[in-house]
N, C-alpha and C positions, 0 to 999 in steps of 0.2 A: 351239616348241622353242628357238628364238630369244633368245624374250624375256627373259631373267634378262641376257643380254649387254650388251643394250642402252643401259641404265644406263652400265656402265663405257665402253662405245666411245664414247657423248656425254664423259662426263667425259673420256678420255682426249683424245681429237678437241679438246676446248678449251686442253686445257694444254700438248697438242703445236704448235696453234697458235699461242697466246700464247707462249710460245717458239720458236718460230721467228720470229715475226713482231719479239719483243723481240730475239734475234739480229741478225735482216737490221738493225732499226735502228741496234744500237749496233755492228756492224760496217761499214755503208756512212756513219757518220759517224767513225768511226775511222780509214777508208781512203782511197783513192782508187782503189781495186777495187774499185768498185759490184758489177758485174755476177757479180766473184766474191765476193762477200759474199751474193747472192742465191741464187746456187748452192749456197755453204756450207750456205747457211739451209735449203734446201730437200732439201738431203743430210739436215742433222742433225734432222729434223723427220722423212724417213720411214725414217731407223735408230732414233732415239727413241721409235719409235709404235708397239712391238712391246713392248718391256720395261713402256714407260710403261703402256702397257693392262693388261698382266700385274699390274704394281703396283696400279693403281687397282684391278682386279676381286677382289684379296685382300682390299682395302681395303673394299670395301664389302660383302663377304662373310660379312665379319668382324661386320658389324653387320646385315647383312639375314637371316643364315641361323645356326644353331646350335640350343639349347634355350632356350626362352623360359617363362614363367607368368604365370597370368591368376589372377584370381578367380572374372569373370564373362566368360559371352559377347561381352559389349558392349566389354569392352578389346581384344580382337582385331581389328587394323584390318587382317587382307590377307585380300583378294576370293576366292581359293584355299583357304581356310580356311571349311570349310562347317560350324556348329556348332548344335546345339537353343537357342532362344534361354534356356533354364533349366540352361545348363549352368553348374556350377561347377569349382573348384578344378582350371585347366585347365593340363598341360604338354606344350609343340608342341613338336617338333623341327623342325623345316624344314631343308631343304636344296633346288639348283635344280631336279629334277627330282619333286619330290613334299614329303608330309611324314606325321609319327605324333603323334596327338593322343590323350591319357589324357584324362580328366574324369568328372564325378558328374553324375548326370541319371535320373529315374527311369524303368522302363520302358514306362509308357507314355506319357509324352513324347516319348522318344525312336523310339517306333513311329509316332506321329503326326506327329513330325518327318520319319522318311522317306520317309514318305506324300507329305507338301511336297517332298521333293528329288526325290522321283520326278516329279514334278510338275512341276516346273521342270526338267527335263532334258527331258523328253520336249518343253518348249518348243523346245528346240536340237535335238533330232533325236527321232524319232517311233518311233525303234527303240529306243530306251530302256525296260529293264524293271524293275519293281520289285524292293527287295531281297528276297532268299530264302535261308531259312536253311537253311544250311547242312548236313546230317544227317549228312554223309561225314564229320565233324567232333564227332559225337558220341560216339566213344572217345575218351578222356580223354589217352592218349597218342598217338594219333595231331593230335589237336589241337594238345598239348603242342609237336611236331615242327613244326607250322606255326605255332605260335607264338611258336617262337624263330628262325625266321626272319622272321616279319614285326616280332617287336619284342625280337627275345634281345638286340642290339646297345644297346638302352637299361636293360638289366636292370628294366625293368617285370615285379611280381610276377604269375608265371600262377597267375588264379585256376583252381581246376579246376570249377568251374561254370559254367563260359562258354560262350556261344552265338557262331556265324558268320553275319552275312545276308553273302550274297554280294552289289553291287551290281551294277550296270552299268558294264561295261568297254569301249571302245571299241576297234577292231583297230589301233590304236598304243598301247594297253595304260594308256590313261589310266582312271580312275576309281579306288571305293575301295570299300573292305571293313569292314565293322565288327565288333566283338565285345563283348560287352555281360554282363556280370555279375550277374546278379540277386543275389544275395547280398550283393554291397558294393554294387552299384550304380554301377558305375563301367564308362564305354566307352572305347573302343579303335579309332580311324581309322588304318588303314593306304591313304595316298592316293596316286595316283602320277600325274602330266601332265608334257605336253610344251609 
C-alpha cells in the first residue's frame, strides 16, 4: 500500500537534507552562533519536509502515473502490468492504487495467457482461482452498467459483445477483471493493488 510513496519520501529525505546541511554551513560560517545556526537548520529542515514531499510526489506523479501507449507488450516496463505477450496497440492508465489497460490480442491467446497468470498466482498463494466468466454479465445492459464504472471515466467504446472472466481477488481487494471482445478483438483489464 505503501509503496508508490516511497519514491518521493527518498527524494524528498535528500533535498530536505541537502539543505539543511547547505544552511547549517553557510550560516555557522556567517555567524558566530554556531549552535544557533544548527538549530535554525534543524527547524527549517523539519518545516520543509512536509511541503517539499508534497512537491516532489506531484512531481513524480506527473510522470509515473496518467495515460500512457504502447504498440507491443514488450514496451511496457512496470511489473504491475500483467499483459499477453501478443498484445498490441496497447493504452494503460495507471494511477497509485491500480490501473485499466485496452489492447488487441486474439482470443485464444488471451485464454492461454490466463491459464499462465493463473499459474503464477497460485505460486504466491494456493487459494488463487482461475478466471470465470462471468454470465451475471450476460445482459447487454446490465454489463453496459458495469462497464461504465469500471472504464466510463476513460470513455472506452462499450462493445456490446463482451465477455467478463472474473479473476482472483484477494480480501484487500487486489486483483483484476478482464473483458474481451470477440468481434474487434480487443481486451479490457480493470486492475486494482495495494
Amino acid at each position: 500500500m505503501l509503496k508508490p510513496m516511497i519514491l518521493p519520501i527518498q527524494i524528498t529525505t535528500l533535498v530536505v537534507f541537502l539543505l539543511a546541511v547547505g544552511l547549517y554551513g553557510f550560516l555557522r560560517y556567517r555567524t558566530k552562533y554556531q549552535k544557533s545556526a544548527a538549530m535554525l537548520s534543524v527547524f527549517f529542515a523539519i518545516i520543509a519536509f512536509i511541503p517539499a514531499l508534497i512537491a516532489t510526489g506531484f512531481a513524480v506523479d506527473a510522470v509515473r502515473y496518467g495515460i500512457f501507449t504502447y504498440q507491443t507488450a514488450t514496451q511496457v516496463q512496470d511489473p504491475y502490468v500483467l499483459l499477453p505477450a501478443s498484445a498490441k496497440d496497447i493504452t494503460l492508465h495507471k494511477y497509485a492504487s491500480g490501473h485499466e489497460v485496452m489492447f488487441s490480442v486474439s482470443q485464444a491467446e488471451l485464454v492461454a495467457w490466463m491459464v499462465k497468470v493463473t499459474q503464477k498466482l497460485r505460486g504466491y498463494n494456493q487459494n488463487a482461482t482461475s478466471f470465470v466468466r462471468d454470465d451475471t454479465l450476460s445482459d447487454p445492459q446490465i454489463a453496459g452498467q458495469f462497464w461504465s464504472l469500471d472504464f466510463g471515466k476513460l470513455n472506452w467504446e462499450y462493445p456490446p459483445d463482451v465477455i467478463c472472466y472474473k479473476g482472483w481477488h484477494s480480501q484487500r481487494g487486489t486483483g483484476f477483471d478482464i473483458w474481451y471482445s470477440p468481434s474487434t478483438q480487443r481486451a479490457f483489464i480493470r486492475a486494482s493493488y495495494w
